[in-house]
PAZAPA-4460 file (N, C-alpha, C; in steps of 0.05 Angstrom, whole numbers, plus 32768, in hexadecimal, padded with zeros to 4 digits):
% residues 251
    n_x    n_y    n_z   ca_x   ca_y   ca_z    c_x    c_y    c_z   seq   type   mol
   7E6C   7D0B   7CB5   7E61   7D09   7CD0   7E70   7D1C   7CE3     1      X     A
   7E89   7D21   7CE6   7E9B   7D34   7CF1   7E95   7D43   7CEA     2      X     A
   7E96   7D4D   7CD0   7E86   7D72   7CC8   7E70   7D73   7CE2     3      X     A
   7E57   7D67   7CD7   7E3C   7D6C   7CD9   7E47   7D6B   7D09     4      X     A
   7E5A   7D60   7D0B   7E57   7D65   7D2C   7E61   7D77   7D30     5      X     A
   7E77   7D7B   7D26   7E82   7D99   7D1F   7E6F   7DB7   7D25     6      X     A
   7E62   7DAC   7D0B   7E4B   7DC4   7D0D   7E3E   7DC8   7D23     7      X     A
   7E39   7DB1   7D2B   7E1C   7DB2   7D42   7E32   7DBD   7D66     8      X     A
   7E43   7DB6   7D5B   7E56   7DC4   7D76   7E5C   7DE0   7D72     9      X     A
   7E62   7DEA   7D5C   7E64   7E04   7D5A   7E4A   7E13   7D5F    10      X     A
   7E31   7E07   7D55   7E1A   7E13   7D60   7E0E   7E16   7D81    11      X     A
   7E17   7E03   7D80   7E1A   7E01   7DA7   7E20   7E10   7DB2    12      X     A
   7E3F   7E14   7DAC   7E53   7E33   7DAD   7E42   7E4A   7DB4    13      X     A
   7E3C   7E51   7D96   7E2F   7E65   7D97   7E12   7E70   7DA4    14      X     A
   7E10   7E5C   7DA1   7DE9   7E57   7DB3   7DF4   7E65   7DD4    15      X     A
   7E03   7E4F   7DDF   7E0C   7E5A   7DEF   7E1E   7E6E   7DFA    16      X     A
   7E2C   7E7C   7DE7   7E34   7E97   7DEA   7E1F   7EAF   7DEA    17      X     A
   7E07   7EA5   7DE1   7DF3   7EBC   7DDE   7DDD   7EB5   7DF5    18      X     A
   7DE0   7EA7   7E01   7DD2   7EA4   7E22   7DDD   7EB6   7E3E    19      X     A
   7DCF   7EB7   7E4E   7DDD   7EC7   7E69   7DEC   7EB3   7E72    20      X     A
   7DFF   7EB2   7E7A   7E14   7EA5   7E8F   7E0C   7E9E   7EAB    21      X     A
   7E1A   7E91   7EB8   7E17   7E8E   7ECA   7E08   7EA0   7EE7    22      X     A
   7DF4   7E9B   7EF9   7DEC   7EAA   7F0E   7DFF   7EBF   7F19    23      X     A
   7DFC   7ED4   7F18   7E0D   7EE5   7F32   7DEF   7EF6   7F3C    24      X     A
   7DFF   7F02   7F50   7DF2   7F1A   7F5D   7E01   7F36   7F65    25      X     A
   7DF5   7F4B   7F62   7E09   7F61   7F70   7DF6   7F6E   7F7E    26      X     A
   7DFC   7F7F   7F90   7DEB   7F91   7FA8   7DE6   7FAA   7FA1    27      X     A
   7DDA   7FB6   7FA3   7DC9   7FD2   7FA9   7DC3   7FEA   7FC4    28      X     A
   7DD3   8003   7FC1   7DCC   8009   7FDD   7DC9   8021   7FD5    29      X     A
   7DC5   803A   7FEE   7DCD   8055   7FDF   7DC9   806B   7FFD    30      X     A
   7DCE   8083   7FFD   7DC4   8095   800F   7DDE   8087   802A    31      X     A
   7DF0   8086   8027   7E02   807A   8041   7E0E   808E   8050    32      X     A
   7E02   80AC   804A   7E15   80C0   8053   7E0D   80C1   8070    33      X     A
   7E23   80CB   8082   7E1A   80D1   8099   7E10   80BF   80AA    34      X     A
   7E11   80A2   80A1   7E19   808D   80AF   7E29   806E   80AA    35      X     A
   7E44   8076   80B3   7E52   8065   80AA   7E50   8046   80BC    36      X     A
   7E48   8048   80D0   7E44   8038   80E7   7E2C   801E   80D2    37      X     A
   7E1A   8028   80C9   7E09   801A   80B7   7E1A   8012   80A2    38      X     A
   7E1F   8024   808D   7E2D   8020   8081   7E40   8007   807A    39      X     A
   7E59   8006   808D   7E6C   7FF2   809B   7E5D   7FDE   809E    40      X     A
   7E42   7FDB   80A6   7E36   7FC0   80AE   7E2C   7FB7   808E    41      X     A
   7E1F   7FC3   8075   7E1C   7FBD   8068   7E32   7FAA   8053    42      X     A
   7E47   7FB8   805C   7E61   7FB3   8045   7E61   7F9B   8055    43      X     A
   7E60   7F8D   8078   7E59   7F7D   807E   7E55   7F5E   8077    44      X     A
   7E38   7F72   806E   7E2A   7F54   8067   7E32   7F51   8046    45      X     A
   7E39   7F62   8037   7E3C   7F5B   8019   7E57   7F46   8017    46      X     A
   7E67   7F4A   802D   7E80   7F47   802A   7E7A   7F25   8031    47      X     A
   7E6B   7F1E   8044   7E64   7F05   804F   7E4F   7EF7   8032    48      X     A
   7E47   7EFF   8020   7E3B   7EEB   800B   7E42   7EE9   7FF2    49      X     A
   7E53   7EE1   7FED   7E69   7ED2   7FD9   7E51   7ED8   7FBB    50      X     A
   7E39   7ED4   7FC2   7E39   7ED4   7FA9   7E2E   7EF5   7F9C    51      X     A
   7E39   7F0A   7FAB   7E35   7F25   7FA2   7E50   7F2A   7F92    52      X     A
   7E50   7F2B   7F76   7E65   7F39   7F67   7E6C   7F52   7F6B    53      X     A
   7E57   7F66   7F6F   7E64   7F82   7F6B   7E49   7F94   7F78    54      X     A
   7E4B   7FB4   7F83   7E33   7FBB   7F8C   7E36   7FD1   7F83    55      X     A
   7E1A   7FE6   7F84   7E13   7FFE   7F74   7E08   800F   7F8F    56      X     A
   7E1E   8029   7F8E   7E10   803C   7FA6   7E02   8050   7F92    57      X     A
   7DDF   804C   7F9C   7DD4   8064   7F8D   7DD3   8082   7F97    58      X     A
   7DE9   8084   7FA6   7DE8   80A1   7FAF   7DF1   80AC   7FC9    59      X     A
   7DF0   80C2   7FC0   7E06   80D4   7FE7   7E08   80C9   7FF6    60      X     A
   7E20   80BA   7FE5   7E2E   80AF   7FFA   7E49   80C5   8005    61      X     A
   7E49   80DF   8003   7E59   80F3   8018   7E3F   80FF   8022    62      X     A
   7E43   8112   8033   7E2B   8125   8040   7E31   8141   8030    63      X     A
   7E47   814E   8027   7E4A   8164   801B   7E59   8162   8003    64      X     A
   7E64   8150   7FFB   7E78   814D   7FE1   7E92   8154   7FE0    65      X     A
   7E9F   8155   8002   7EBA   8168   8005   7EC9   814D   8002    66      X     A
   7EE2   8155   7FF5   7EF8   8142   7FEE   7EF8   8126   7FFD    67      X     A
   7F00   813B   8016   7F0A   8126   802C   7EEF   8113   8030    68      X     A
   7ED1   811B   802D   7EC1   8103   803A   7EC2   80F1   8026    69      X     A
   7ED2   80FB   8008   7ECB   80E5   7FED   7EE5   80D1   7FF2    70      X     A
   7EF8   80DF   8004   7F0C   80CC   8008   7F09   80B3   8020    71      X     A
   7EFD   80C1   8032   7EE9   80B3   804C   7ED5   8094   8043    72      X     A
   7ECA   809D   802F   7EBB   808C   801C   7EC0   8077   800F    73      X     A
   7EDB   8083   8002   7EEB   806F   7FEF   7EEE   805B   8001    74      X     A
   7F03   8065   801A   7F14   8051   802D   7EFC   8043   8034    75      X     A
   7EE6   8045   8038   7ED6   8029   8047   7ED0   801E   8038    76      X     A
   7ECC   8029   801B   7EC2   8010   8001   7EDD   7FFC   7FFE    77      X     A
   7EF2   8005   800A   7F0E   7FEE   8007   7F04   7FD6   8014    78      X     A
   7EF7   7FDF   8031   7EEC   7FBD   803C   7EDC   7FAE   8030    79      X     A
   7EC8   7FBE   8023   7EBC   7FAF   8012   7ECB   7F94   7FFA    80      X     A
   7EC4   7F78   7FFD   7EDE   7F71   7FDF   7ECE   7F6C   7FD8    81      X     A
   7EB3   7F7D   7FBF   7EB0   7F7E   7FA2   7EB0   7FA2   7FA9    82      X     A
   7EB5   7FA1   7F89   7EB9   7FBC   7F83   7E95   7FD0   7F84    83      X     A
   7E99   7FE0   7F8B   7E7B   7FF7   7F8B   7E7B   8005   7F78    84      X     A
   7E71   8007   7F61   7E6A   8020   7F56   7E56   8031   7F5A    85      X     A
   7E59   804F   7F55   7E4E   8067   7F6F   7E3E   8071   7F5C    86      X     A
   7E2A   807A   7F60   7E11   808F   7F4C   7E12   80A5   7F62    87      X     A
   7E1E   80BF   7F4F   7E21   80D2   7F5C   7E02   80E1   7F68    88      X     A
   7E04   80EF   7F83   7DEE   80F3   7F91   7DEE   8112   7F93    89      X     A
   7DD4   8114   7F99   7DD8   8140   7F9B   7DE7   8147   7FB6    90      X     A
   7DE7   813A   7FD3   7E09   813A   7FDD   7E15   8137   7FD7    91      X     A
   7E1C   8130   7FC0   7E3F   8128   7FB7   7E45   8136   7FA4    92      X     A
   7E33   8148   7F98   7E37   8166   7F88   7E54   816C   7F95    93      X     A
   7E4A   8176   7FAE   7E62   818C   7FB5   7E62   81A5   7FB6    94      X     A
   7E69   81BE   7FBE   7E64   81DF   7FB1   7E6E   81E2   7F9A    95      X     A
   7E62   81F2   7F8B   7E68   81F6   7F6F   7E75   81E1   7F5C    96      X     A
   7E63   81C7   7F62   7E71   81B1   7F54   7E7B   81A2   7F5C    97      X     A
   7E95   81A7   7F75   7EAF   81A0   7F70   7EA6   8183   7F73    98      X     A
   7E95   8172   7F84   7E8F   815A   7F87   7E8E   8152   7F73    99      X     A
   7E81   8152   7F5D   7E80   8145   7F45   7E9F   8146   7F30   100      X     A
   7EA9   8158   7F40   7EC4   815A   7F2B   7ED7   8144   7F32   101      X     A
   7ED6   814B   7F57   7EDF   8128   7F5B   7ED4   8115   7F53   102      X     A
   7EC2   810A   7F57   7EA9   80F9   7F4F   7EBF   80EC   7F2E   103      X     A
   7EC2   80FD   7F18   7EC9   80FE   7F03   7EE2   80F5   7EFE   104      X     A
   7EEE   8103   7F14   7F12   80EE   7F1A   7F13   80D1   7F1B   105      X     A
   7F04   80CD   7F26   7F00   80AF   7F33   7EF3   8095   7F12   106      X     A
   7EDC   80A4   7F0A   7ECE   8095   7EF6   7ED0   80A0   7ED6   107      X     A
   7EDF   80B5   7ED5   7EE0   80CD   7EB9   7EC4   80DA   7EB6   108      X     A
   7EAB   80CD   7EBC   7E90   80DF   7EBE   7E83   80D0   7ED1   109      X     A
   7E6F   80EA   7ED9   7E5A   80EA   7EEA   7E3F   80D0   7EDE   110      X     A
   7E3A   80CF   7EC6   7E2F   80B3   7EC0   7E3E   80A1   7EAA   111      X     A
   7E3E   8083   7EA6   7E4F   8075   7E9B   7E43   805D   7E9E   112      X     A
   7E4D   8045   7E98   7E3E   8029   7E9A   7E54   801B   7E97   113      X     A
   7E4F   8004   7E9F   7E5D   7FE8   7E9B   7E4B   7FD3   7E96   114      X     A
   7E60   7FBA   7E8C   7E49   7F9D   7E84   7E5D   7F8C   7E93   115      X     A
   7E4A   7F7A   7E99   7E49   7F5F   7EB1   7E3A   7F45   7EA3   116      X     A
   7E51   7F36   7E9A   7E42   7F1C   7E91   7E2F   7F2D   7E7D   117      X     A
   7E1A   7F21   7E71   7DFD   7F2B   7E5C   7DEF   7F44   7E67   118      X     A
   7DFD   7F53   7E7A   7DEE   7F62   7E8B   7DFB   7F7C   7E86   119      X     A
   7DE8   7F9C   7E80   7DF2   7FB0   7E7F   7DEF   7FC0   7E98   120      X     A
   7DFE   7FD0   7EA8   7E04   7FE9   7EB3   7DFD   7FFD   7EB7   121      X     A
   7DEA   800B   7EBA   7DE9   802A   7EAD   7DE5   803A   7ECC   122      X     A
   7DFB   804F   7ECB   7E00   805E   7EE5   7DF8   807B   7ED8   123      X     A
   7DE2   808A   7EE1   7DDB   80A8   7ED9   7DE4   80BE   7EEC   124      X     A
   7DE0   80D6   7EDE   7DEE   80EB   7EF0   7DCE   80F9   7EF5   125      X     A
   7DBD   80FC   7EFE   7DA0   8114   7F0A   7DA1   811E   7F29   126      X     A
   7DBD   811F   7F31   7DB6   8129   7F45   7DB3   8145   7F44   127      X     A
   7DBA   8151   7F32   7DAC   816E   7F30   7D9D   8170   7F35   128      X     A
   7D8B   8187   7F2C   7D6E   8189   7F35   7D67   8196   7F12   129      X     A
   7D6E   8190   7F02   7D6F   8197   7EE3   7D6D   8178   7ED4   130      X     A
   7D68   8168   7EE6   7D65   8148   7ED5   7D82   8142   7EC5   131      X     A
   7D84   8136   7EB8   7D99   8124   7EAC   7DA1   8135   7E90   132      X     A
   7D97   8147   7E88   7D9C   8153   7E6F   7DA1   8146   7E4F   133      X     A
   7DA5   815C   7E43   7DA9   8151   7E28   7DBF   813B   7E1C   134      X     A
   7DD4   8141   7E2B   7DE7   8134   7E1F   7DEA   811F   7E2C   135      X     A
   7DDF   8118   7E41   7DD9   80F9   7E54   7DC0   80EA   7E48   136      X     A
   7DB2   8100   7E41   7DA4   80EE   7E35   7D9F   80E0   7E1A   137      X     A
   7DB0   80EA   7E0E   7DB5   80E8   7DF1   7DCD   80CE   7DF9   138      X     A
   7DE4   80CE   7E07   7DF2   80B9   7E07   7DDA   809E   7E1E   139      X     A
   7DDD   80A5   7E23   7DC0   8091   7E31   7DAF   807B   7E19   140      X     A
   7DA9   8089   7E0A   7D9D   807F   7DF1   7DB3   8068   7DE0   141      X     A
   7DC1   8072   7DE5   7DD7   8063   7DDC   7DE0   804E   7DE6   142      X     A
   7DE6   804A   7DFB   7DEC   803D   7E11   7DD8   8023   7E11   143      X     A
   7DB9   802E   7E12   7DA9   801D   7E18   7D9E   800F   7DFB   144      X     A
   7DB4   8010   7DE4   7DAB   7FFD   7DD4   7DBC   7FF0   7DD0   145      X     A
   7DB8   7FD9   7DDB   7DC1   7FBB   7DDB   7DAA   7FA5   7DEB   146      X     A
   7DB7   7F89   7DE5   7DA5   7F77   7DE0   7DAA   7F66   7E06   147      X     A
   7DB5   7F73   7E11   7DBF   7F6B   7E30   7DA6   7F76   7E43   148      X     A
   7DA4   7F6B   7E59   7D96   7F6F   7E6D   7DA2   7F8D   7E7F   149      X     A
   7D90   7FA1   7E7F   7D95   7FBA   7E81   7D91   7FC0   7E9E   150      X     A
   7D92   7FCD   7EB4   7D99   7FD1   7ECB   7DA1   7FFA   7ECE   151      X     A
   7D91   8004   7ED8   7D91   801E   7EE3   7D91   802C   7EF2   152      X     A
   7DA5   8034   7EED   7DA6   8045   7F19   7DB6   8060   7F16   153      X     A
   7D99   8073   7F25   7D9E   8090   7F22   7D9A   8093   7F45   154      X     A
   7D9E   80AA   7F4B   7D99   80BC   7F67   7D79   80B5   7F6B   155      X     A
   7D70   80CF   7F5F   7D56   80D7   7F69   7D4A   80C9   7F55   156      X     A
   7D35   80BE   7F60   7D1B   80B1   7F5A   7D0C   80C3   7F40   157      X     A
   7D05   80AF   7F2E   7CF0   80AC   7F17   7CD4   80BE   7F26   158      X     A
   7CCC   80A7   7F39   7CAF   80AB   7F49   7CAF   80A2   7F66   159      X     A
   7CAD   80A0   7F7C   7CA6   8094   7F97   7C99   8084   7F94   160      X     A
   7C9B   8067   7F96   7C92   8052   7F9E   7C7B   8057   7FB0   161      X     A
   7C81   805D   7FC4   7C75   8065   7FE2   7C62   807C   7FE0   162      X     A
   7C62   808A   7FCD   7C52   80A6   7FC3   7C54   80BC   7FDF   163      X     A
   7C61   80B8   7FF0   7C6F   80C6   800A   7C7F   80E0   8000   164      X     A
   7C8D   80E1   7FED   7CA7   80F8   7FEF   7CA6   80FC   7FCF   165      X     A
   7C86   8107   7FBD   7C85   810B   7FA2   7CA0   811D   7F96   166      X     A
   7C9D   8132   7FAC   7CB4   8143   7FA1   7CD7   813C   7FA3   167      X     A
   7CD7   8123   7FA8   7CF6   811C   7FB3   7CFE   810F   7F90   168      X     A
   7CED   8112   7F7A   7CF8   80F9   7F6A   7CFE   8116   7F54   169      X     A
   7D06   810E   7F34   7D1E   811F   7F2E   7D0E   8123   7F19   170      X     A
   7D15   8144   7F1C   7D07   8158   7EFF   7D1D   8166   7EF2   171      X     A
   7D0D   816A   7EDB   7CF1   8175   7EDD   7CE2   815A   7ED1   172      X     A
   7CCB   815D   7ED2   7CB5   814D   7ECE   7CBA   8145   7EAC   173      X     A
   7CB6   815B   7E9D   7CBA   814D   7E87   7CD2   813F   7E7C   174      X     A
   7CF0   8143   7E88   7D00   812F   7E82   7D01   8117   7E9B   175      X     A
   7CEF   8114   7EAA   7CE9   8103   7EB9   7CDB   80ED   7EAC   176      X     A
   7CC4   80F7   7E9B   7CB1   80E5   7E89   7CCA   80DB   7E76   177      X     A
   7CCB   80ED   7E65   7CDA   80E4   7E50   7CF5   80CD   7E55   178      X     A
   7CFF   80D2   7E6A   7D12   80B4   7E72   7CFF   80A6   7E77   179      X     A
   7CEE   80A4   7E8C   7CE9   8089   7E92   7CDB   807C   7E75   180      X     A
   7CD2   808E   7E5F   7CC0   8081   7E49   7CD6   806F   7E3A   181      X     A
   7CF3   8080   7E42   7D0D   8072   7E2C   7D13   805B   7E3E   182      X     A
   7D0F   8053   7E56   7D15   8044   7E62   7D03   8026   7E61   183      X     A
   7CE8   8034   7E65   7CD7   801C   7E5A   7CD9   8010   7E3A   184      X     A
   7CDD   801F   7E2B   7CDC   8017   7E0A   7CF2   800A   7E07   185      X     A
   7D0C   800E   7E14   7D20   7FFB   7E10   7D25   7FE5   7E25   186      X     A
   7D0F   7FE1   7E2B   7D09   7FC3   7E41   7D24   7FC9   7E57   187      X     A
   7D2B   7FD9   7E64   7D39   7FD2   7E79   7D2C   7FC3   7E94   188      X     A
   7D3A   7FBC   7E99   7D2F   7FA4   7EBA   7D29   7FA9   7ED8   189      X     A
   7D3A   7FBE   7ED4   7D3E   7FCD   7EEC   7D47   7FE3   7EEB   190      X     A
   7D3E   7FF6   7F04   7D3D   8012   7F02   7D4A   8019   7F1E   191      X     A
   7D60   8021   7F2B   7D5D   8021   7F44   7D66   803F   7F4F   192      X     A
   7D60   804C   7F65   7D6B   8063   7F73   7D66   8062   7F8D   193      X     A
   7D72   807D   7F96   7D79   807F   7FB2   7D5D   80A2   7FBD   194      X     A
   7D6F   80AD   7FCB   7D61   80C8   7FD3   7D4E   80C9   7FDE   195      X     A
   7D40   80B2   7FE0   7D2F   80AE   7FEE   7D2C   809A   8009   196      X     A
   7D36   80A1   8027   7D47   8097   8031   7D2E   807D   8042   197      X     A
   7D38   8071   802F   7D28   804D   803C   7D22   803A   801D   198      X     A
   7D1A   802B   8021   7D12   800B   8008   7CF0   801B   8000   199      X     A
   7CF4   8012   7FE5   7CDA   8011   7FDA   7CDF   7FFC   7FBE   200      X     A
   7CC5   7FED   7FAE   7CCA   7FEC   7FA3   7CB6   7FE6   7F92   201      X     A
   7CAE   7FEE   7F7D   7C8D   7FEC   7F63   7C99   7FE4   7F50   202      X     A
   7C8B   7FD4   7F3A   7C8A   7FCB   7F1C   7C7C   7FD6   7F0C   203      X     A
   7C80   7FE7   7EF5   7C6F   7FF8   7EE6   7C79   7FF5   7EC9   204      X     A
   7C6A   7FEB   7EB9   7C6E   7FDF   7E9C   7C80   7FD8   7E99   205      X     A
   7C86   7FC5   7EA9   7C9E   7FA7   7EA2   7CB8   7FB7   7EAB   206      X     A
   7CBD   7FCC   7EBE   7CCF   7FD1   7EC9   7CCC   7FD0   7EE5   207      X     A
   7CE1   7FC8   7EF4   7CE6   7FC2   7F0F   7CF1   7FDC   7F1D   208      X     A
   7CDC   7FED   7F2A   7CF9   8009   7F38   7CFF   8002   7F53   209      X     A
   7D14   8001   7F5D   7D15   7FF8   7F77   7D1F   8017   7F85   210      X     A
   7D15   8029   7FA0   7D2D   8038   7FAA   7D31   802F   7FBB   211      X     A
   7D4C   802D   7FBF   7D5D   8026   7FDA   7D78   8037   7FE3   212      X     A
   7D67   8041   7FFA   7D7A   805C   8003   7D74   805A   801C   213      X     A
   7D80   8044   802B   7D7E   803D   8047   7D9D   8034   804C   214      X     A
   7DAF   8045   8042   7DCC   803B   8049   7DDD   8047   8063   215      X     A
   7DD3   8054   8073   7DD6   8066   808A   7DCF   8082   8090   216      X     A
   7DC5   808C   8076   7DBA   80AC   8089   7D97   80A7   8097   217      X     A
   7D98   80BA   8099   7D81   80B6   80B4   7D63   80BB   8099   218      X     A
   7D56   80A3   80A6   7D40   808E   8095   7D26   80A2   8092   219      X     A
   7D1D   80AE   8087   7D05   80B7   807C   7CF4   80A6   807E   220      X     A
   7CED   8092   8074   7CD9   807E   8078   7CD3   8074   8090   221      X     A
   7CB5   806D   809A   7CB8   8064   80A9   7CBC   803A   80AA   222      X     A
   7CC1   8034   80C3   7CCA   8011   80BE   7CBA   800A   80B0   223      X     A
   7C9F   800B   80B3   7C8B   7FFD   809D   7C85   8000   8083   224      X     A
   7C92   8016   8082   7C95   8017   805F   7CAB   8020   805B   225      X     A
   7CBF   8011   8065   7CD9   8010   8051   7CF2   801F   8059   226      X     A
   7CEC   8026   807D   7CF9   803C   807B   7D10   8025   8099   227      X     A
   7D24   801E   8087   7D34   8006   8091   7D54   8010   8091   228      X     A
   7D65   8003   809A   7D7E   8007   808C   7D86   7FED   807E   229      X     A
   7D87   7FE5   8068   7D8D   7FD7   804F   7D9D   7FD8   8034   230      X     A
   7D98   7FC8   8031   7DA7   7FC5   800F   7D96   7FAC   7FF8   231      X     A
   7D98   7FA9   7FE8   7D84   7F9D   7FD3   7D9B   7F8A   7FBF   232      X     A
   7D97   7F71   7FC9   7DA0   7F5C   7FBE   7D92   7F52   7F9F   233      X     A
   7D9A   7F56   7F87   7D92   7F53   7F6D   7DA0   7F33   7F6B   234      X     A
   7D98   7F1B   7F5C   7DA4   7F05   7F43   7D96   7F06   7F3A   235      X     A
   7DA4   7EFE   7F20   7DA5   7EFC   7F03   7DAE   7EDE   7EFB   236      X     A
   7DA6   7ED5   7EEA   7DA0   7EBB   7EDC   7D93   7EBA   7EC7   237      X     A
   7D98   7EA0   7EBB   7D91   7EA3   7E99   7D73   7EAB   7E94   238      X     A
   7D58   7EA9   7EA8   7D3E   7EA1   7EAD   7D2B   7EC3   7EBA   239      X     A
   7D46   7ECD   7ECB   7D2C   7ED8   7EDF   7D49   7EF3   7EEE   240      X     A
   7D38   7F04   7EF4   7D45   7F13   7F0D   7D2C   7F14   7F27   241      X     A
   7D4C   7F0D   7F39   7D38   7F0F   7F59   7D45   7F2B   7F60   242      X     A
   7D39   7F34   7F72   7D41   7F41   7F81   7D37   7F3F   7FA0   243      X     A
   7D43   7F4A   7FB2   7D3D   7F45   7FCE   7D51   7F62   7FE5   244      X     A
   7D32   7F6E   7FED   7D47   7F89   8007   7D4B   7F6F   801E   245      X     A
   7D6D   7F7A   8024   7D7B   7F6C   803E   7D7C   7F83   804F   246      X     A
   7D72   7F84   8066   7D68   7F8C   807B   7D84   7F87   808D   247      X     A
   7D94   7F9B   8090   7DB0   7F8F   80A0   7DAF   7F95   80B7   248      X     A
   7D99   7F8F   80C4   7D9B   7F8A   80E9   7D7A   7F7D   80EE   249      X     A
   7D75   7F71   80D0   7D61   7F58   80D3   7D5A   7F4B   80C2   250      X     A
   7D6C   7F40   80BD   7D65   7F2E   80A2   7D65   7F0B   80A8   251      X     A
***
């Protein structure tokens, strides 16, 4: 009788080692260059809801990629207490690079991932204007096989939500298709970017793209479609992902 409870506890164990964990949430923002005044208010409100673990800037967040504005940057992500990880932006290039070389100091590359609880990471480098290339994309493939809930956040946009700014999203066209096809086939959940300065957000074969690039530079969109200063509140739970844009001077 002790065996046989034995057993049925170790299966328990395991049953529940292979479930998602407990609820968290982390935040979403991107495009913060050139207004830190917004900015500051965002880190704000993340800082006031306990239940944000960690947040993802999708992009330029400097205005030119010079040292000093990446140092400017850093210091206000200190107020923040969860940590930001940064998806490098085509301002944060830099001249001849040098932005990304910093960029590189900080993280060892321009794309990389982390896992959270059952949950995967994936930070891309397209802010070129040459798409993500071969060798990103080939580790990408890699990356995205596992059995965890997958999460993506590049610069420039797949497609416009808003169909407003076709030419703002990231080529060329045919390695444009070809990710999003690797993206859909390996069931990722979410898709998210910046560059496009305001909230949008569409569902297109069981993927969620959200852009959110209303973090302080001056808003492209107009208010009724999306063109806000915000950030995008994601949880996660064993069941479901919500998500929700927080509107930080009306929510």
């Amino acid at each position: 009788m002790k065996r046989i409870s034995y057993l049925i506890f170790v299966i328990l164990v395991l049953f529940q080692s292979s479930c998602y964990c407990a609820k968290f949430s982390f935040a979403v923002f991107g495009d913060n260059r050139d207004g830190d005044a917004v900015f500051a208010d965002i880190i704000k409100h993340i800082n006031k809801d306990k239940d944000i673990k960690f947040a993802i800037n999708t992009g330029d967040f400097t205005p030119n990629g010079s040292s000093s504005e990446y140092d400017k940057y850093w210091q206000m992500c200190r107020s923040c207490r969860v940590k930001i990880y940064d998806v490098i932006g085509n301002h944060d290039l830099g001249f001849f690079n040098s932005g990304r070389n910093i960029f590189r100091k900080k993280y060892g590359e321009s794309y990389y991932y982390f896992d959270y609880d059952r949950s995967r990471f994936i930070i891309l480098d397209n802010a070129r204007s040459k798409g993500i290339g071969r060798i990103q994309m080939s580790w990408l493939k890699d990356v995205l096989d596992t059995n965890k809930r997958k999460f993506v956040f590049m610069h420039k946009p797949l497609f416009d939500p808003t169909g407003t700014y076709p030419n703002y999203t990231m080529t060329p066209k045919e390695e444009n298709e070809s990710l999003n096809k690797l993206l859909i086939r390996d069931e990722v959940s979410y898709v998210f970017a910046g560059h496009i300065h305001g909230y949008a957000r569409e569902e297109r074969n069981g993927v969620v793209y959200i852009v959110t690039a209303g973090g302080g530079a001056p808003l492209y969109l107009p208010a009724f479609d999306g063109g806000v200063y915000h950030y995008v509140k994601v949880t996660v739970d064993s069941k479901k992902i919500t998500d929700k844009e927080i509107n930080v001077y009306n929510d």
